[in-house]
N, C-alpha and C positions, 0 to 999 in steps of 0.2 A: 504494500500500500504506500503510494507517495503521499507527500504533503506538502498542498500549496504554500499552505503558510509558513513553512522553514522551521515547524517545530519539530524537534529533536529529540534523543534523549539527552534530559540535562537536570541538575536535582538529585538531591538523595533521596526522595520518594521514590524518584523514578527507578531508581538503581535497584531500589531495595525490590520494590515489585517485580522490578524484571528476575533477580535472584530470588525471589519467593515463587514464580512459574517457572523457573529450569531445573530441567529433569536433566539425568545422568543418559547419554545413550544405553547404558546396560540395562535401565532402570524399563527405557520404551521396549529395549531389545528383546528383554526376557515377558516384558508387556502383550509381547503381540507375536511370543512364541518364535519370534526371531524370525518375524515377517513370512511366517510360514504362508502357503498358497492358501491354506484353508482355511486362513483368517483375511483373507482380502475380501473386499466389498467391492471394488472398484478403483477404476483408474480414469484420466482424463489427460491436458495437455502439461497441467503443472507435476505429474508423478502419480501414486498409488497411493491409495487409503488402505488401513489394516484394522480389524478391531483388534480391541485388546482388553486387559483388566490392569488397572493400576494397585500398587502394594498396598491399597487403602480398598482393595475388594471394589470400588468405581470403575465400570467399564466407559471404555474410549475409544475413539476414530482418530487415528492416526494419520496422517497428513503426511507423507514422505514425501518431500518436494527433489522431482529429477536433479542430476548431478549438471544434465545442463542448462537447468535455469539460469539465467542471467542475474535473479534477482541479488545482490549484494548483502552482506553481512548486516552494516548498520540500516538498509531499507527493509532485512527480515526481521530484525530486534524492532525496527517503528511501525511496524503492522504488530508484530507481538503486543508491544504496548498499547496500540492503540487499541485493536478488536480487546486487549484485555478491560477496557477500559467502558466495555460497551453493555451494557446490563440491561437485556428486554426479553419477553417469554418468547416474544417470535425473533430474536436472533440466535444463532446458535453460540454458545458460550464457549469462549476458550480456556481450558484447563491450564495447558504448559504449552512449553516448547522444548526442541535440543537442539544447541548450533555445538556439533562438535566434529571438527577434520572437516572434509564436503560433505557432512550430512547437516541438513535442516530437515525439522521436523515440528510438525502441529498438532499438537492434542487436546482433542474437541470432545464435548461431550456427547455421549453417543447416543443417535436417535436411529429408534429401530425400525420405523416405516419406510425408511429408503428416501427415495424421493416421491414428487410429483408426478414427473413422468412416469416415474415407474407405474404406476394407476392408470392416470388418464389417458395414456394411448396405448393402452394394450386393451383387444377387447374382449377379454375376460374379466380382467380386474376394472376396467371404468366402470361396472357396474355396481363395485363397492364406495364408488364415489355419488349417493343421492345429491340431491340439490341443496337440502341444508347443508351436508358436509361440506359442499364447495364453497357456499356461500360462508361458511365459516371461516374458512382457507382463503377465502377471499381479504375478509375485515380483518384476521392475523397480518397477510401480507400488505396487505394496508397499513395498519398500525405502526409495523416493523419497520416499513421505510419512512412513514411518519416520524419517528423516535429518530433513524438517523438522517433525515433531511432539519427539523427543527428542535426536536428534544432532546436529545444528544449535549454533551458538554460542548461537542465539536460538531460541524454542519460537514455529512458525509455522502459522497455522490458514490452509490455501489459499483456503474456502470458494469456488469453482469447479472441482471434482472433475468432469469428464464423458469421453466419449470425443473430443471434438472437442479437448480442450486435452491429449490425449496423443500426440504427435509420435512419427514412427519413425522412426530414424536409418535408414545403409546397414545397418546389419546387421539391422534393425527391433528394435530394442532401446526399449524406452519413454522420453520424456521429458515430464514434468511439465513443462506451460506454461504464461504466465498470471497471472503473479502481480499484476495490477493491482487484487485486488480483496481479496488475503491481510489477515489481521491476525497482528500480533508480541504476544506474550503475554511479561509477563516477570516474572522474580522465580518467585515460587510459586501467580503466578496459575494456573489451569486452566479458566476458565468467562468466560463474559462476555455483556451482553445491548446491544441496539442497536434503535433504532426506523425505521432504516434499512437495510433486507433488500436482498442483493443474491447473486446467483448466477440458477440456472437452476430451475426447476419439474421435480420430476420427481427431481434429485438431492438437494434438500432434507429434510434430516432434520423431522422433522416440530415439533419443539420451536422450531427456529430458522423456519421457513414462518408456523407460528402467533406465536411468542411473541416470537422477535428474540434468543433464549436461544442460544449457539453455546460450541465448546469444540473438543476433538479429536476428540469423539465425535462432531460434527457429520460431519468429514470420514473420518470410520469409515463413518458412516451412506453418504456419498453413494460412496465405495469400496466398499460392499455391492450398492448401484441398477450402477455399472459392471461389476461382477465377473460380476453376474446377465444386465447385455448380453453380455458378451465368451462366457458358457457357451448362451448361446439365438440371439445371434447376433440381435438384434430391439432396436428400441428399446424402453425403460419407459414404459410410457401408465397414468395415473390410475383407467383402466378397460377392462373388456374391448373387444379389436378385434382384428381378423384380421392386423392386419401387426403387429401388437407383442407386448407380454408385460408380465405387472405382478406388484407383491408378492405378490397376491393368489394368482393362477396359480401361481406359484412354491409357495407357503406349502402350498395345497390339494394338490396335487401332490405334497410332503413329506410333509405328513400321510400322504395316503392310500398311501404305500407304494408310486409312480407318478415319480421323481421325473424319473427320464431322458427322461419325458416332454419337458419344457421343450427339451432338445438340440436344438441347430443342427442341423441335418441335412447340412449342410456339413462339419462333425468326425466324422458317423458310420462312417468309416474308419479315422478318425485317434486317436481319443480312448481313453486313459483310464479304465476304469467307477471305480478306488481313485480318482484324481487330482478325476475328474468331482464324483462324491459329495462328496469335502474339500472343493472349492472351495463348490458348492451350501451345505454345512453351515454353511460359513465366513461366505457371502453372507446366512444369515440369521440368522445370529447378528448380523452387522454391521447388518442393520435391522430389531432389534429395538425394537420402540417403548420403550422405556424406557433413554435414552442411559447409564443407571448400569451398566445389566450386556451391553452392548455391550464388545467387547473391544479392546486397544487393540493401534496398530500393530505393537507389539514380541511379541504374541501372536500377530495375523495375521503374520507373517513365522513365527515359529515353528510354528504351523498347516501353515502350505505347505512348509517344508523338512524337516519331521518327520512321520515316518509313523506314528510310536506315539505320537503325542500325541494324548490323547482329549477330544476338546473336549464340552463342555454340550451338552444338548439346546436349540433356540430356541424360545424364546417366539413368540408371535405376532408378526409387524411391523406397522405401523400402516398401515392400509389405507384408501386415499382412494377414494372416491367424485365422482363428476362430475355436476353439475344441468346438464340439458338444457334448464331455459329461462333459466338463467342465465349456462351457461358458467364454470361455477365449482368450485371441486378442495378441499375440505377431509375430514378424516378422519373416521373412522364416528364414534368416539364424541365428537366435538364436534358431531355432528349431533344427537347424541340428548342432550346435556348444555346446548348452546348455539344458538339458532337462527341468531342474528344472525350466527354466524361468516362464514357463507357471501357477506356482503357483503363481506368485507375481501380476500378469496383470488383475485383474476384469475387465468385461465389460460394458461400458455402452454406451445403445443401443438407449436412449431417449434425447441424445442430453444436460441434464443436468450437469451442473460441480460441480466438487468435489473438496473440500477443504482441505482434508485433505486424505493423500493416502501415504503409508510407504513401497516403495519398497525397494529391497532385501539386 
């Protein structure tokens, strides 16, 4: 996790904290069986997750971050500190860490329902996601980004918003996970640009995809692309396709006065029509192409627990389009304003994020 504001570790609180979460590698080693196969959960682009149990009898997800992460020594101890610093029921909590030799290592408290995805688009298990359950998963993840956009010590942009980085507890309560790729905004900033793009295709607001331009609206934006999974039950594709759904479908579907169209077919017993519509409303308002009148976390929460609150009609959201002998995802009107865009935009179709990506 970087930080805009240039804060550090500095302090003998800080010191001590960080020395009160580090663990021994022997200590994760023998934790997680010495990373045996059979204790893996999963893997991604930053390394491997392992469960384990700590000598205090607390199981935990371990976090082994690749040997060829880029990420630096003192930028792994200021995400240590910082996510230690984070205390909400919908984030996931960090226990410790180990920086010892080239290993880095995260230990998180371990939540047993996997992810999001792992539910909602498998069609077996989305049927154990009714429409309260989601709607609950909904207000969690709400809340979560609420706490680190305003309530937080520090004002926090996650930019990695998807379903795979939302964990569900025993109770399947949401947890916001992931924060290796957040930035801390501080002071009276609210915006900030970067020539180094990082999160996933698909949940990128379109100003930050194109321009490198991010804010809290970014993570509005990509909280609108998840809301619109969790109500369709389908992942977001760039363009039309039979096993997905996109703004587009959505938007068209508004319009025309259609909307419950889009419904999982999975909730069709279970749902909502007042609950259904708010969230849909909410979802595109949150991806409206113009991050200004995008609304912000403290209104989507207010949105979903108030029934008499009458939100704007939404604008259009920014609708991408896909070249077929290029493989390439840019939005309509930079098609028709810009030709060249279309070189800078790779795709990616499998839901993985990228760390490092050098638009134009």
């Amino acid at each position: 996790m970087t930080n805009e504001a240039g804060d550090g570790i500095s302090g003998a609180s800080e010191l001590t904290t960080m020395e009160s979460l580090q663990f021994d590698f022997t200590t994760i080693q023998a934790a997680t069986n010495d990373f045996s196969p059979e204790n893996k959960l999963g893997e991604g682009g930053f390394g491997e997750v392992f469960q384990g149990r700590l000598p205090n009898g607390q199981q935990t997800a371990v976090k082994r971050l690749s040997q060829s992460s880029r990420q630096g020594d003192e930028e792994f101890k200021n995400e240590v500190l910082l996510v230690a610093k984070l205390q909400h029921r919908n984030l996931v909590r960090l226990l410790g860490f180990c920086l010892e030799g080239r290993e880095k290592l995260l230990a998180y408290e371990f939540v047993p329902n996997k992810s999001l995805d792992f539910f909602l688009f498998d069609p077996q298990k989305s049927g154990q996601l009714n429409w309260p359950l989601r709607y609950k998963i909904i207000s969690g993840i709400a809340r979560g980004l609420l706490y680190l956009h305003e309530d937080s010590r520090l004002r926090i942009i996650h930019r990695d918003l998807k379903c795979s980085n939302i964990l569900l507890d025993s109770e399947m309560n949401p947890k916001i996970s992931d924060f290796g790729m957040a930035r801390i905004f501080g002071g009276d900033q609210t915006q900030a640009s970067t020539n180094k793009i990082v999160g996933t295709f698909g949940y990128m607001s379109p100003e930050y995809a194109m321009h490198g331009e991010f804010s809290v609206k970014s993570d509005v934006y990509s909280f609108g692309i998840l809301l619109l999974e969790i109500i369709c039950g389908k992942k977001n594709n760039f363009y039309h396709q039979l096993d997905g759904v996109n703004t587009l479908l959505a938007w068209n579907q508004w319009r025309d006065g259609t909307p419950l169209k889009v419904l999982d077919l999975a909730i069709m017993d279970s749902y909502s029509k007042d609950e259904v519509l708010r969230c849909l409303h909410i979802c595109l308002l949150c991806i409206q192409e113009d991050p200004a009148i995008r609304p912000t976390m403290a209104t989507v929460v207010l949105m979903l627990s108030n029934n008499y609150f009458n939100p704007p009609s939404p604008r259009h959201p920014a609708f991408f389009v896909r070249s077929r002998s290029r493989g390439l995802s840019i939005p309509m009107k930079e098609l028709q304003s810009n030709q060249s865009t279309s070189s800078t935009m790779p795709l990616s179709t499998n839901g993985m994020s990228i760390t490092e990506f050098y638009p134009r």
